[in-house]
C-alpha positions as CSV (number, residue, x, y, z in Angstrom):
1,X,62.2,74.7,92.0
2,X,64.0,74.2,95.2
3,X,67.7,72.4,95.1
4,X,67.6,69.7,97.8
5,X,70.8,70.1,98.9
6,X,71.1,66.5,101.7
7,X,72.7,64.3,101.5
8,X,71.3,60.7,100.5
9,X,71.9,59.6,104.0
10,X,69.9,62.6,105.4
11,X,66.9,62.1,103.4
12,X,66.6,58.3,104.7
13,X,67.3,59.4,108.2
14,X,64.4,62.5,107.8
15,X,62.0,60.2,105.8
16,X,62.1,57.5,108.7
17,X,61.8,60.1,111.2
18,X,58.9,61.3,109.8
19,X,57.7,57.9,109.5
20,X,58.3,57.8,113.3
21,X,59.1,60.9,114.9
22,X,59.6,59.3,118.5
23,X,62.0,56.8,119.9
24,X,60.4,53.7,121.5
25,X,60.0,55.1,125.2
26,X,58.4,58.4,124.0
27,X,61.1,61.5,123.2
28,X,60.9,63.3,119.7
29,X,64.0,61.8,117.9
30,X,66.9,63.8,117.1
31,X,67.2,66.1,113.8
32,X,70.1,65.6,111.4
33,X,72.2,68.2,112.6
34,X,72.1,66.8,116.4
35,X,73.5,63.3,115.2
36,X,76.9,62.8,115.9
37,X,79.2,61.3,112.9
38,X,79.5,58.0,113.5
39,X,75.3,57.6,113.6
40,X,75.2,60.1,110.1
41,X,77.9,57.4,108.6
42,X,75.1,54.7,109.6
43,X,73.0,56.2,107.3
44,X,75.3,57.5,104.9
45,X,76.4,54.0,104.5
46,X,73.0,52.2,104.1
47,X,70.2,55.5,103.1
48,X,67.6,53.6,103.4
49,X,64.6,54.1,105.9
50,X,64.4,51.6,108.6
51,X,61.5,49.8,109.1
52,X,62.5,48.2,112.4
53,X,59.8,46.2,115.0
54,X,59.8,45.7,118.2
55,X,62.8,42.7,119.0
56,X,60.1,40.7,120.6
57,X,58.1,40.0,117.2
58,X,61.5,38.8,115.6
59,X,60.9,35.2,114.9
60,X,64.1,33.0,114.7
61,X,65.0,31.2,111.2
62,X,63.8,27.7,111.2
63,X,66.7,26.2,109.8
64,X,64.9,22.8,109.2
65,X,61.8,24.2,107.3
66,X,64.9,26.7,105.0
67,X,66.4,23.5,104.0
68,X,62.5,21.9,102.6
């Protein structure tokens, strides 16, 4: 049985990268080790994968139909 020795951060960054491997415009995302620390404290700080659209599908908050 193999020890898995990342971190919890690390496994959500890895997991979403293999959920997509490229950024939006094409290139192969950076591996763990080529983050700098401030983006490995992004996930260290919230490990969970990102599931993130494109901007343009976000649909603002109706703020009249919340309140129904």
């Amino acid at each position: 049985m193999r020890h898995d020795s990342r971190t919890p951060g690390q496994a959500a960054y890895e997991e979403d990268c293999r959920r997509k491997p490229r950024y939006e415009h094409g290139p192969l995302r950076r591996t763990w080790r080529q983050l700098d620390l401030a983006e490995r404290g992004t996930w260290e700080r919230n490990p969970t994968p990102r599931d993130f659209g494109p901007l343009d599908t976000v649909k603002p908050i109706d703020d009249a139909a919340a309140k129904t």
